[in-house]
C-alpha positions as CSV (number, residue, x, y, z in Angstrom):
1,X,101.6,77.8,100.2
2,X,101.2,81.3,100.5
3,X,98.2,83.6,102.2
4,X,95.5,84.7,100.3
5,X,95.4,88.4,100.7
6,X,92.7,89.9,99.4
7,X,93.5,93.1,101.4
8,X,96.9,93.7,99.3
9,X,94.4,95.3,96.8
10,X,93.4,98.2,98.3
11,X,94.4,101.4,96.8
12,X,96.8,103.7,98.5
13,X,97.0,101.3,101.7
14,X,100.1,99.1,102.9
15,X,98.6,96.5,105.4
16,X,101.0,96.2,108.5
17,X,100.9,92.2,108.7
18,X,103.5,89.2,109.3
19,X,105.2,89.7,106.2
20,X,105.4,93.5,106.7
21,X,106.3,92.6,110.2
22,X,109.9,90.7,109.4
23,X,110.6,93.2,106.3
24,X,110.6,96.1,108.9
25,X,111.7,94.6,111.9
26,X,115.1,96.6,112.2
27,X,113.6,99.6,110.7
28,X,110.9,99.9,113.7
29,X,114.3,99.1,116.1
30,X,115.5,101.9,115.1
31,X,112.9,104.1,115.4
32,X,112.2,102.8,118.7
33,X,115.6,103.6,119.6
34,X,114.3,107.2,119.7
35,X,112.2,106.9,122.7
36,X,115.7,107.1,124.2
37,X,116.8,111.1,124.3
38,X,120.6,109.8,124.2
39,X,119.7,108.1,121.3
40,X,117.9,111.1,119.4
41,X,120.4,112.6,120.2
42,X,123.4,110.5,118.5
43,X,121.1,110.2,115.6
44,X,120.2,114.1,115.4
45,X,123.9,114.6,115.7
46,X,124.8,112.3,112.5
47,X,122.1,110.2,111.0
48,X,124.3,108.2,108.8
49,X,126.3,107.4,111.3
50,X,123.2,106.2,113.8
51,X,121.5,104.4,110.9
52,X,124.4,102.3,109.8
53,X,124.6,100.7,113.1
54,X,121.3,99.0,112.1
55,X,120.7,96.1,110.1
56,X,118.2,97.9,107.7
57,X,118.5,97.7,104.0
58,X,120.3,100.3,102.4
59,X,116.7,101.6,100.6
60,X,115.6,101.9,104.3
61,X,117.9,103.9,105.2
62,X,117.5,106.2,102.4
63,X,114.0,106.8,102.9
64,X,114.7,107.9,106.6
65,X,117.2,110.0,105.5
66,X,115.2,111.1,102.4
67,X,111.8,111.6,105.7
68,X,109.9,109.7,103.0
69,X,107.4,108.2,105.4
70,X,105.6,106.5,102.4
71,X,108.5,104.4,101.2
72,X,109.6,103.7,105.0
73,X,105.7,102.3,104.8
74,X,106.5,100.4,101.9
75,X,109.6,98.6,103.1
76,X,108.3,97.2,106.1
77,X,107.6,100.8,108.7
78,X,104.9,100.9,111.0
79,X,103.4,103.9,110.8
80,X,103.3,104.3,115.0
81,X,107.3,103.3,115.1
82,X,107.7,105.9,112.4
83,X,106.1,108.4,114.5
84,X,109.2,108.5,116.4
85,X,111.5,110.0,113.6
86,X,108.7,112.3,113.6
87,X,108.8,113.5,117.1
88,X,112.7,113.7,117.3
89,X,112.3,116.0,114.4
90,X,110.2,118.5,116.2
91,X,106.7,117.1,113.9
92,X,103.1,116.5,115.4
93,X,101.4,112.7,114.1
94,X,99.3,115.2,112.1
95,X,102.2,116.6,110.4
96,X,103.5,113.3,109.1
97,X,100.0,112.4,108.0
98,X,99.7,115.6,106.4
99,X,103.0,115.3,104.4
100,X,102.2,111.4,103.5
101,X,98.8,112.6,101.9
102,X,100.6,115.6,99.8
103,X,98.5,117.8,102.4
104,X,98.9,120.9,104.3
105,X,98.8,120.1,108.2
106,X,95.5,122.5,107.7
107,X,94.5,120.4,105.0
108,X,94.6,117.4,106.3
109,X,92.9,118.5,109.9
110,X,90.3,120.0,108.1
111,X,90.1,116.7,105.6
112,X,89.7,114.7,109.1
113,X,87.1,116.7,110.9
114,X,85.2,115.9,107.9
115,X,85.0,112.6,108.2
116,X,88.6,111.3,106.3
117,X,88.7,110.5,102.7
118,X,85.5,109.1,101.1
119,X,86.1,105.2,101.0
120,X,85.8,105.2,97.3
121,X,89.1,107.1,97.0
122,X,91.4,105.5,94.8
123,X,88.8,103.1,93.5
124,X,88.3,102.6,90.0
């Protein structure tokens, strides 16, 4: 019998949680790879290359390659593996958030210092 997950219905938001876990589990192996500077390196170097020595789906490896942080989200990313790609290419954490949002690094700072996004967001 499957979970009830009343979570899975809030808007804009991918809960990180079992099932989430096993569908990302050699996406975030990769990304943790990159704590390694031999290994940001062979991936910097040819990304293809690095990424097809991992057992990741094919759509996973496209959204790396694509830096679609949303749809590494969606197919099974944690957002503070994810961080790694991030920091190999050069990119603050507020960067990445910024981009995921369709924000401006200002943007989003500012959007933050205020509080984050009013909790109705998204809500109909």
């Amino acid at each position: 019998m499957a979970l009830d997950k009343p979570y899975l219905g809030v808007p804009g938001t991918t809960i990180f949680d079992a099932d989430q876990s096993r569908k990302g589990y050699w996406l975030n192996q990769f990304c943790m790879s990159l704590m390694k500077a031999e290994n940001r390196e062979r991936f910097k170097k040819d990304e293809r290359a690095y990424l097809d020595e991992w057992a990741m789906t094919e759509d996973q490896k496209q959204a790396v390659l694509d830096r679609d942080l949303n749809r590494c989200i969606a197919l099974g990313g944690n957002i503070y593996f994810l961080a790694k790609i991030g920091a190999t290419d050069g990119k603050s954490f507020q960067q990445m958030a910024g981009s995921m949002t369709g924000m401006s690094e200002d943007e989003y700072r500012q959007m933050m210092i205020n509080g984050g996004r009013d909790p109705k967001w998204g809500r109909t």
